[in-house]
N, CA, C and O atoms as CSV, one atom per row, in Angstrom:
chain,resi,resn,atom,element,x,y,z
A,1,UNK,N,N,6.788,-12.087,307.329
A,1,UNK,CA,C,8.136,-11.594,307.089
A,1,UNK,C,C,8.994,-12.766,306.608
A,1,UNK,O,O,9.025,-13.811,307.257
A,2,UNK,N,N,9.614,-12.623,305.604
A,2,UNK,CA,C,10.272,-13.952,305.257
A,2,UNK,C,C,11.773,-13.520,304.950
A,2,UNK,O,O,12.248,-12.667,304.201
A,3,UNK,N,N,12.453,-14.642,306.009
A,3,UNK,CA,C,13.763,-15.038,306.255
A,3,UNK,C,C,15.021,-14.452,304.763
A,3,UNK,O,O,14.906,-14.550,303.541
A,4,UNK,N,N,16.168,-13.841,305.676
A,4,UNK,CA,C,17.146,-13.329,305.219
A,4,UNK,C,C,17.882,-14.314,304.592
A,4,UNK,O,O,18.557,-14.738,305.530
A,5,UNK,N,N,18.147,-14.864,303.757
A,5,UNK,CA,C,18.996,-15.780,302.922
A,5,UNK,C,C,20.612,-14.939,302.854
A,5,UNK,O,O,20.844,-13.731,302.796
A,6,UNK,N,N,21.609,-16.169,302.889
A,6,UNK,CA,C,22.683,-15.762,302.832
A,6,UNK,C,C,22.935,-15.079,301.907
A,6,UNK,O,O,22.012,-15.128,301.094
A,7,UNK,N,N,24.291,-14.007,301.385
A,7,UNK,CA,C,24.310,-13.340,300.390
A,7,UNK,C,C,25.360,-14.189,299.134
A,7,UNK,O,O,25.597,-14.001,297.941
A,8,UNK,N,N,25.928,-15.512,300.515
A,8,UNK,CA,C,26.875,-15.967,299.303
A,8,UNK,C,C,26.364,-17.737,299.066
A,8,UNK,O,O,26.333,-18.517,300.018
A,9,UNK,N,N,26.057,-18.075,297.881
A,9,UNK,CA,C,25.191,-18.426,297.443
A,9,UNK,C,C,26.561,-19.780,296.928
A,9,UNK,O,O,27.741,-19.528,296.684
A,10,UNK,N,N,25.890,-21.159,296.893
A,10,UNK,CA,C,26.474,-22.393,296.504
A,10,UNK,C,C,25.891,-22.633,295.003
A,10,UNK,O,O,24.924,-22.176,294.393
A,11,UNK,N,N,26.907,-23.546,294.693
A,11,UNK,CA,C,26.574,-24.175,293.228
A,11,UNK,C,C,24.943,-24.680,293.283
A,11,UNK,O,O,24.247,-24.184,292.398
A,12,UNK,N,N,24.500,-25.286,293.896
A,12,UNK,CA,C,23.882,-26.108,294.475
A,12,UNK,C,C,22.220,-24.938,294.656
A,12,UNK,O,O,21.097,-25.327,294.335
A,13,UNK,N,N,22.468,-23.843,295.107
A,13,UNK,CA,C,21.296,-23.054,295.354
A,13,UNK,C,C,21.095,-21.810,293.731
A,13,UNK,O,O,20.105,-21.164,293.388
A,14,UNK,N,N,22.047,-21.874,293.283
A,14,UNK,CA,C,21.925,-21.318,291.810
A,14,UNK,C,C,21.425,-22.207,290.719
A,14,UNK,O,O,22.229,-22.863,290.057
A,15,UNK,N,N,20.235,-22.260,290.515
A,15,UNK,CA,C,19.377,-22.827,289.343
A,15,UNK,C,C,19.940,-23.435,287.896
A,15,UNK,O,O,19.905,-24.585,287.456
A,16,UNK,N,N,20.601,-21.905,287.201
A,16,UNK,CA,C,21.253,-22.022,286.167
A,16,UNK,C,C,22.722,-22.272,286.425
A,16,UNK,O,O,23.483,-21.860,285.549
A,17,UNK,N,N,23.285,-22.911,287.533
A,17,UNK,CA,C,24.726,-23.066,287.577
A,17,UNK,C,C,24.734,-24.559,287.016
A,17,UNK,O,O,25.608,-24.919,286.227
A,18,UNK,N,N,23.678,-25.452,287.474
A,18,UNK,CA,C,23.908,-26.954,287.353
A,18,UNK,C,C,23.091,-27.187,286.577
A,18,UNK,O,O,22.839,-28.371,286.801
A,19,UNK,N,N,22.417,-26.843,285.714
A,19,UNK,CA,C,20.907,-26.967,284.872
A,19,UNK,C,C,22.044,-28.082,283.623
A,19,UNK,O,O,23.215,-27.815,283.351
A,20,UNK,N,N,21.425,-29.018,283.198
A,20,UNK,CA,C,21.661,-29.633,282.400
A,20,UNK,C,C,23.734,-30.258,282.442
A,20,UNK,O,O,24.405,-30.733,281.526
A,21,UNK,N,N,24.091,-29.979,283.768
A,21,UNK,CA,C,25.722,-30.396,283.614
A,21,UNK,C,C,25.897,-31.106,284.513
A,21,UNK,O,O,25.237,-31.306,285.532
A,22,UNK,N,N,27.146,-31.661,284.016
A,22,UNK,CA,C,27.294,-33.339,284.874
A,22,UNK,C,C,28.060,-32.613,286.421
A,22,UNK,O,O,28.597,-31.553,286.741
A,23,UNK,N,N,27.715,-33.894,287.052
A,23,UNK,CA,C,28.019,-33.354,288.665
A,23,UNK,C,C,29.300,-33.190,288.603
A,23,UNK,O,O,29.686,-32.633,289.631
A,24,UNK,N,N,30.327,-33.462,287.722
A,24,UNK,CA,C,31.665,-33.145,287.794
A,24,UNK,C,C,31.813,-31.857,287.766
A,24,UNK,O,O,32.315,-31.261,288.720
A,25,UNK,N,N,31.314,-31.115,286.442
A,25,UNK,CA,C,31.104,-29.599,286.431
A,25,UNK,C,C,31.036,-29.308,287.118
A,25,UNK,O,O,31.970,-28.647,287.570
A,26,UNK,N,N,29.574,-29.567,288.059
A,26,UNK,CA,C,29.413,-28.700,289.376
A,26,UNK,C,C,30.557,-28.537,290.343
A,26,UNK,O,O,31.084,-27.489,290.718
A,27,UNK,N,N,30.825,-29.733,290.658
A,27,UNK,CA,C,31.848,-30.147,291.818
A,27,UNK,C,C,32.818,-29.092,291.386
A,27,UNK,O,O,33.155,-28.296,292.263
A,28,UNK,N,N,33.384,-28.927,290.051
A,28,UNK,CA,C,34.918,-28.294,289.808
A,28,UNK,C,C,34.197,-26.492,290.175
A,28,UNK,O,O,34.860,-25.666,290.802
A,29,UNK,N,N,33.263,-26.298,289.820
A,29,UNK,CA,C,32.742,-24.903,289.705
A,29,UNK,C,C,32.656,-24.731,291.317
A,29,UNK,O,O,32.795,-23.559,291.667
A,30,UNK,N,N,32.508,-25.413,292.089
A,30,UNK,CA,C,32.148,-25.226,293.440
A,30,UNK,C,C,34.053,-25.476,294.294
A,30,UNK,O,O,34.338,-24.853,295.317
A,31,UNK,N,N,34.882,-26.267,293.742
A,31,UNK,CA,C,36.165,-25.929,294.018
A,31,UNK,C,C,37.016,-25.210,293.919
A,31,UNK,O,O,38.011,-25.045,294.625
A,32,UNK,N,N,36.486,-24.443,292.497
A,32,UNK,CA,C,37.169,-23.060,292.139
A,32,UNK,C,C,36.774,-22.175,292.779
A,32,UNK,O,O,37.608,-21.334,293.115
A,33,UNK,N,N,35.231,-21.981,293.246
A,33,UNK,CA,C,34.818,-20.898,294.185
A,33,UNK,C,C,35.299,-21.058,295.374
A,33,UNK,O,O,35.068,-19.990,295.942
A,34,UNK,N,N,35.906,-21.852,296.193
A,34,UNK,CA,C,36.098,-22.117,297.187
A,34,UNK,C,C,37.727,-21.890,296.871
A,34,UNK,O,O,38.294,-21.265,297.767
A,35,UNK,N,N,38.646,-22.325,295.652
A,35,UNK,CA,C,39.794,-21.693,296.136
A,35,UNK,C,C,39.812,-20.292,295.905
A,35,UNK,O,O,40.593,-19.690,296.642
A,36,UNK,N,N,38.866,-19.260,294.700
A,36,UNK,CA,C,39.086,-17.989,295.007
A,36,UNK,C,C,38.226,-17.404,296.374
A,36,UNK,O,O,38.632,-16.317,296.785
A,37,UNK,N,N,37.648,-17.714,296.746
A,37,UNK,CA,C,37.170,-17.421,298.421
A,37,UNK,C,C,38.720,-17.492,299.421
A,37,UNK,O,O,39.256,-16.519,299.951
A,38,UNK,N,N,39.117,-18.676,299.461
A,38,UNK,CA,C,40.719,-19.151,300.087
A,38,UNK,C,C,41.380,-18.235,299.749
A,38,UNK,O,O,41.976,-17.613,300.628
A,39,UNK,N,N,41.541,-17.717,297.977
A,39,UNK,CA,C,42.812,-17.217,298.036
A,39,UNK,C,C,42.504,-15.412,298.619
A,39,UNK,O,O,43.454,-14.861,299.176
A,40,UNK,N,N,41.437,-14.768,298.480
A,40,UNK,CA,C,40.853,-13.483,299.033
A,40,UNK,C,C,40.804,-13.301,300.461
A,40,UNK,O,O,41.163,-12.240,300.973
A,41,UNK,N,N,40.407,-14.212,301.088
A,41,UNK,CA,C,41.139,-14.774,302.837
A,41,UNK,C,C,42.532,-14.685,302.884
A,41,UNK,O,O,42.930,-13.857,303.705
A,42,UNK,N,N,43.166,-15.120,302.428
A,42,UNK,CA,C,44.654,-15.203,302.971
A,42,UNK,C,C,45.056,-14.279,302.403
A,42,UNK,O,O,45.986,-13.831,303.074
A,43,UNK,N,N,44.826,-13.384,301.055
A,43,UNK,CA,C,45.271,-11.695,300.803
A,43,UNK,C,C,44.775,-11.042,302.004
A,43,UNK,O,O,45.629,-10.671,302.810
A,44,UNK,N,N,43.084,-10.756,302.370
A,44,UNK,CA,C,43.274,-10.007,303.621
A,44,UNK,C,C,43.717,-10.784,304.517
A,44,UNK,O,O,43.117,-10.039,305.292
A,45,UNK,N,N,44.250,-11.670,305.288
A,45,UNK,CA,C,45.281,-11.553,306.322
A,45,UNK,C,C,46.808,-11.256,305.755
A,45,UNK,O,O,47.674,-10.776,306.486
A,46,UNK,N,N,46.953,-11.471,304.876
A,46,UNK,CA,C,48.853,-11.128,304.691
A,46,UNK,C,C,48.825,-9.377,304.693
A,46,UNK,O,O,49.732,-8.731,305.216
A,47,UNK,N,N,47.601,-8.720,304.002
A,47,UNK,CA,C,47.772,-7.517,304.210
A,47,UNK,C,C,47.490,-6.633,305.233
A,47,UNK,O,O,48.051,-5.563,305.471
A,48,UNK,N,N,46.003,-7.496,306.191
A,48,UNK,CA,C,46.043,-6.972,307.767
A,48,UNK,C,C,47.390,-6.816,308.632
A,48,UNK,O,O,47.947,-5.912,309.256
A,49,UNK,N,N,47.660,-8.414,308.289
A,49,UNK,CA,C,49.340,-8.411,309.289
A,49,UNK,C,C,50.368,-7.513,308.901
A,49,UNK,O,O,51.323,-7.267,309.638
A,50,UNK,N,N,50.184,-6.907,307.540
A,50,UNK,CA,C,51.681,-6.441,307.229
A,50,UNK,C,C,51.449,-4.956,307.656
A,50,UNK,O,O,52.346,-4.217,308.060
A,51,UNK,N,N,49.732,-4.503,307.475
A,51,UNK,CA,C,49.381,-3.392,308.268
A,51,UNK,C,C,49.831,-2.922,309.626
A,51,UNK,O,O,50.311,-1.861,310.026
A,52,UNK,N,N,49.568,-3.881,310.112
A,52,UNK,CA,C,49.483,-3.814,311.611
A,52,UNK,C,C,51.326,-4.006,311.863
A,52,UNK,O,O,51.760,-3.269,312.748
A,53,UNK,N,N,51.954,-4.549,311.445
A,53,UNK,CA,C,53.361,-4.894,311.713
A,53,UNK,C,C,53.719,-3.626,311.277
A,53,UNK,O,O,54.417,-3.084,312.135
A,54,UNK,N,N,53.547,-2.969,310.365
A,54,UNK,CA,C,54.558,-1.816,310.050
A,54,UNK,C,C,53.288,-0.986,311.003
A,54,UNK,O,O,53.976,-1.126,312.014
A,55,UNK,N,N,52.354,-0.437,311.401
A,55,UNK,CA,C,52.053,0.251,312.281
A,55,UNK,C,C,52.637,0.126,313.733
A,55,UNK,O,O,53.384,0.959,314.246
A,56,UNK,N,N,52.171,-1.082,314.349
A,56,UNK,CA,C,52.615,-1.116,315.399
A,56,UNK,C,C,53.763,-1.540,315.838
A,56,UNK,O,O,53.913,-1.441,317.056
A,57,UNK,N,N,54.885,-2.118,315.051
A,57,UNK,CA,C,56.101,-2.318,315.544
A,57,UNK,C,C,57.362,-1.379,314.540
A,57,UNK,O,O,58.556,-1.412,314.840
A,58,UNK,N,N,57.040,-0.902,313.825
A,58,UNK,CA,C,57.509,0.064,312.581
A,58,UNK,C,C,58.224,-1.109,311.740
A,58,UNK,O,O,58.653,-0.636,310.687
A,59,UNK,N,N,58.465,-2.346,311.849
A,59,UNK,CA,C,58.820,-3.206,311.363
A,59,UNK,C,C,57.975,-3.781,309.602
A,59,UNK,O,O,57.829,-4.982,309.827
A,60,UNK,N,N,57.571,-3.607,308.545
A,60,UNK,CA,C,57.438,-3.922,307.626
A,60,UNK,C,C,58.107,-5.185,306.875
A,60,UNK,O,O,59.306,-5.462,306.878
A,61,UNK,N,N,56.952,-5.970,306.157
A,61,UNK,CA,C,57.478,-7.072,305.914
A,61,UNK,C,C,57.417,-6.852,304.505
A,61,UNK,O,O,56.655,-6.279,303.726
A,62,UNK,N,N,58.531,-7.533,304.442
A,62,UNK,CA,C,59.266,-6.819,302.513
A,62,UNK,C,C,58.757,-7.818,301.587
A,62,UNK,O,O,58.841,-7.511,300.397
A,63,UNK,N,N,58.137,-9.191,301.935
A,63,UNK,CA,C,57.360,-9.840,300.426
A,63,UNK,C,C,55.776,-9.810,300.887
A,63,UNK,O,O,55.045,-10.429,300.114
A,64,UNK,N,N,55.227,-9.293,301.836
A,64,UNK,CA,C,53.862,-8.958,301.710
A,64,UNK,C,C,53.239,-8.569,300.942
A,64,UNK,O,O,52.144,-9.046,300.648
A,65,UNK,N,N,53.994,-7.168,300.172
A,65,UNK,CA,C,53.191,-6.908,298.664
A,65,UNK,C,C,53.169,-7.975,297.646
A,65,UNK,O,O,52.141,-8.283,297.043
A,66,UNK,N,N,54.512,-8.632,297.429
A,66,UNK,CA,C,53.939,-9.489,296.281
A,66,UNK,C,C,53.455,-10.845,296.740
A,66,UNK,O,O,52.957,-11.630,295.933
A,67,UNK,N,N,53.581,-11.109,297.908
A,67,UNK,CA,C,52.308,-12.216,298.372
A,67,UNK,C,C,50.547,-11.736,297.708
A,67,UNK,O,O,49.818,-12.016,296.756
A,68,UNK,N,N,50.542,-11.029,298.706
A,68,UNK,CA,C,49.090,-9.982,298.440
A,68,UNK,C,C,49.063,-9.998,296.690
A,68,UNK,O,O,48.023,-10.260,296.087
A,69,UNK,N,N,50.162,-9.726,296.090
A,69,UNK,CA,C,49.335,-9.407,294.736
A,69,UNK,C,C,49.120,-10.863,293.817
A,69,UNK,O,O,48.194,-11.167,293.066
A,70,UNK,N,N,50.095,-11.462,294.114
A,70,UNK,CA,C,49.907,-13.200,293.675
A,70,UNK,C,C,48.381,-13.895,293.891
A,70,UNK,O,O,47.598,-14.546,293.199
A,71,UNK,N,N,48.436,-13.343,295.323
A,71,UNK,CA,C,47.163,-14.043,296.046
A,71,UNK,C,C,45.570,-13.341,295.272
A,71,UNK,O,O,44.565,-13.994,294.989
A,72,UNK,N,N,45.747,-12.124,295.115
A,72,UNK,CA,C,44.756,-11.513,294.153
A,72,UNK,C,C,44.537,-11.812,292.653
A,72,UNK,O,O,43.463,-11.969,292.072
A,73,UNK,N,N,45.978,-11.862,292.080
A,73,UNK,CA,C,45.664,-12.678,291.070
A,73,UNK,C,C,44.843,-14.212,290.940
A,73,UNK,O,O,43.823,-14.515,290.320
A,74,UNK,N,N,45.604,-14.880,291.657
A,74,UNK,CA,C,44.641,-16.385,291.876
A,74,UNK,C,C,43.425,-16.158,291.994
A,74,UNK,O,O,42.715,-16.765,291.191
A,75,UNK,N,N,42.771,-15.298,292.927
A,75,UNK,CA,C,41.636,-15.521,293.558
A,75,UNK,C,C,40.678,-14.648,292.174
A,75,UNK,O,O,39.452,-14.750,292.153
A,76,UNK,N,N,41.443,-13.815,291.083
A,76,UNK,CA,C,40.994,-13.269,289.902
A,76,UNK,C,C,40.465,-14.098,289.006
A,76,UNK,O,O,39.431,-13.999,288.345
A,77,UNK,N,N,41.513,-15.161,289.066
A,77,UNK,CA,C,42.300,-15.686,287.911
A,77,UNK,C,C,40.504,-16.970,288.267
A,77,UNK,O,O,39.716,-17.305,287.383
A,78,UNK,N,N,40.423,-17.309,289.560
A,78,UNK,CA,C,39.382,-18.768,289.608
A,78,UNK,C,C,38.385,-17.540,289.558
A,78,UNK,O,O,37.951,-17.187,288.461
A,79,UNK,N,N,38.103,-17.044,290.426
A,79,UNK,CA,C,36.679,-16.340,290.263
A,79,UNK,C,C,36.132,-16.424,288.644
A,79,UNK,O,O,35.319,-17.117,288.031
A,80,UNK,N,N,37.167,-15.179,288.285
A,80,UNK,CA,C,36.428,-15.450,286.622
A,80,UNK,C,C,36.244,-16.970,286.102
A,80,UNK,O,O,35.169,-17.492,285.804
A,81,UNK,N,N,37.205,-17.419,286.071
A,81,UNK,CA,C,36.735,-18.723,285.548
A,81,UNK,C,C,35.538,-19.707,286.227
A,81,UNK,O,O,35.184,-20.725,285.632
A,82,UNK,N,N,35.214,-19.494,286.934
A,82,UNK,CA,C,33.580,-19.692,287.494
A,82,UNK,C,C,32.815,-18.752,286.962
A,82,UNK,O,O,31.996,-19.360,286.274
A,83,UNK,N,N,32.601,-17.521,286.883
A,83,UNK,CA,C,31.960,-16.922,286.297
A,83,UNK,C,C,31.431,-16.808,284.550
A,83,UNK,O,O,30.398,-16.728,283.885
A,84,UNK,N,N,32.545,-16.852,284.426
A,84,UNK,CA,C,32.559,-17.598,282.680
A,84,UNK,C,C,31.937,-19.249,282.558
A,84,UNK,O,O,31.082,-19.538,281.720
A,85,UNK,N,N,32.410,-20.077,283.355
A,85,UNK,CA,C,31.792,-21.407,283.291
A,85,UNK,C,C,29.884,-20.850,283.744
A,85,UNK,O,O,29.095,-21.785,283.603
A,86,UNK,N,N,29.429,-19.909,284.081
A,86,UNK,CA,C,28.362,-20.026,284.805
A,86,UNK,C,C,27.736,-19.096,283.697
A,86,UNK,O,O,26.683,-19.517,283.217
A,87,UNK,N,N,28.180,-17.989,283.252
A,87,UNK,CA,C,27.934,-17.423,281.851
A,87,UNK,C,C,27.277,-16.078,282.882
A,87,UNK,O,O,26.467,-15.278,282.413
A,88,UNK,N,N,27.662,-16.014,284.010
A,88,UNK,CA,C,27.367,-14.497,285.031
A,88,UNK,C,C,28.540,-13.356,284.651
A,88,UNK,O,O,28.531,-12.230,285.146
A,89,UNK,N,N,29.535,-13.818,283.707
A,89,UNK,CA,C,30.512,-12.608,283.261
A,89,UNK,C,C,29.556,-11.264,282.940
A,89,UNK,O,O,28.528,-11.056,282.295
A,90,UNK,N,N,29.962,-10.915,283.299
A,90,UNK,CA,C,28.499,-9.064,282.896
A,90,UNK,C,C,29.829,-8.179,281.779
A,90,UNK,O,O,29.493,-7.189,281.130
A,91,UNK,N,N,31.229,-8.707,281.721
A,91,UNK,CA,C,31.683,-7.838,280.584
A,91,UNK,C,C,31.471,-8.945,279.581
A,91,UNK,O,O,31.634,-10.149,279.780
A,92,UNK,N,N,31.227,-8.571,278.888
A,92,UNK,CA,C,30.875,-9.260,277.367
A,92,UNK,C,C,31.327,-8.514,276.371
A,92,UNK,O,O,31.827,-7.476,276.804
A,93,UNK,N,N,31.383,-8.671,274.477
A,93,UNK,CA,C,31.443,-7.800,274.037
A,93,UNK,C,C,29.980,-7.275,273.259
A,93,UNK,O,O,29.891,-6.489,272.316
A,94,UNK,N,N,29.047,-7.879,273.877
A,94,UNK,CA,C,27.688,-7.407,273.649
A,94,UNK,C,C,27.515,-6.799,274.321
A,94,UNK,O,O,26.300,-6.604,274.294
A,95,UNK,N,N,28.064,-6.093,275.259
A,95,UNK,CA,C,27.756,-5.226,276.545
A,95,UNK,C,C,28.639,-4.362,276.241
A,95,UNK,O,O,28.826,-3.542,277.140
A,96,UNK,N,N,29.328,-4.206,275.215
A,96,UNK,CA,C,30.186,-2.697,274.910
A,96,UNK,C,C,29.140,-2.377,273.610
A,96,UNK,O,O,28.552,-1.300,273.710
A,97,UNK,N,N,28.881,-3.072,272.570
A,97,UNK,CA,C,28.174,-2.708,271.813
A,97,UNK,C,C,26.526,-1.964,271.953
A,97,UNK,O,O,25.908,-1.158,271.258
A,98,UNK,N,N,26.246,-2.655,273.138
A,98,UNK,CA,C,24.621,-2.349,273.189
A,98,UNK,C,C,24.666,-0.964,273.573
A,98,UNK,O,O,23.663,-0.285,273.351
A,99,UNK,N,N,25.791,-0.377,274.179
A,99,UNK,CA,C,26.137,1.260,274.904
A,99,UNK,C,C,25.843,2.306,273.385
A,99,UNK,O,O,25.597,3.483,273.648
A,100,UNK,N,N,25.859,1.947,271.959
A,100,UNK,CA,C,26.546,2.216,271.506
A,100,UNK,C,C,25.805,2.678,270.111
A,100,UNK,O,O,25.517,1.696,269.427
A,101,UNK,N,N,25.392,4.050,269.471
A,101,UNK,CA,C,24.373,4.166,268.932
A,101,UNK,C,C,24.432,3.995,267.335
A,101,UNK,O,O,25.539,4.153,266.820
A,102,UNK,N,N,23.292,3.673,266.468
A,102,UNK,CA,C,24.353,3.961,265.287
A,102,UNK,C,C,24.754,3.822,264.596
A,102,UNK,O,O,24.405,2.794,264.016
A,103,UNK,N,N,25.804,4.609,263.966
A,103,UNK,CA,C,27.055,3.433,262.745
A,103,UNK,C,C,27.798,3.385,263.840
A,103,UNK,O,O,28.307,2.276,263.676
A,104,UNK,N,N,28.176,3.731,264.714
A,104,UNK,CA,C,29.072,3.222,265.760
A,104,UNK,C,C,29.095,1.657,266.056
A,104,UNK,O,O,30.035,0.867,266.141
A,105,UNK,N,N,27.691,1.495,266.185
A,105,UNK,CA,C,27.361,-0.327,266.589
A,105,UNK,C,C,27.523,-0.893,265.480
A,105,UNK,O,O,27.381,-2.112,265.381
């Protein structure tokens, strides 16, 4: 039976993340994942707390939404850009074309 490997995976254990790039690359690709990880953490707590505050005290906190949506953007905004540096983007525009039969394509 062989061992469950984590599901979230380092610069470092992805093959084609560091294949031929200088350790700076890596390093920045592995800081960006780590601030969109950070910034997806602190969206779910600003939106747990603001849950729970307007549930249980009827009290609602009035910049929670646009905390939460700032914080989603960031954590959008690095993700992709690791993903694009890593070339794991799955929208492409070869991936609208290949759908596509034809004279359409």
């Amino acid at each position: 039976m062989s061992a469950v490997s984590s599901p979230v995976a380092t610069v470092a254990s992805v093959p084609h993340a560091t294949a031929g790039r200088p350790r700076i690359i890596a390093a920045l690709l592995a800081v960006s994942d780590a601030l969109a990880a950070l910034l997806l953490v602190a969206d779910l707590l600003v939106v747990c707390v603001s849950v729970m505050l307007r549930y249980w005290f009827n009290a609602p906190v009035e910049w929670s939404d646009d905390v939460a949506r700032g914080l989603m953007v960031g954590s959008s905004f690095f993700g992709a850009a690791s993903a694009l540096a890593r070339g794991d983007n799955p929208v492409s525009p070869s991936s609208s074309t290949s759908c596509r039969r034809g004279r359409a394509r």
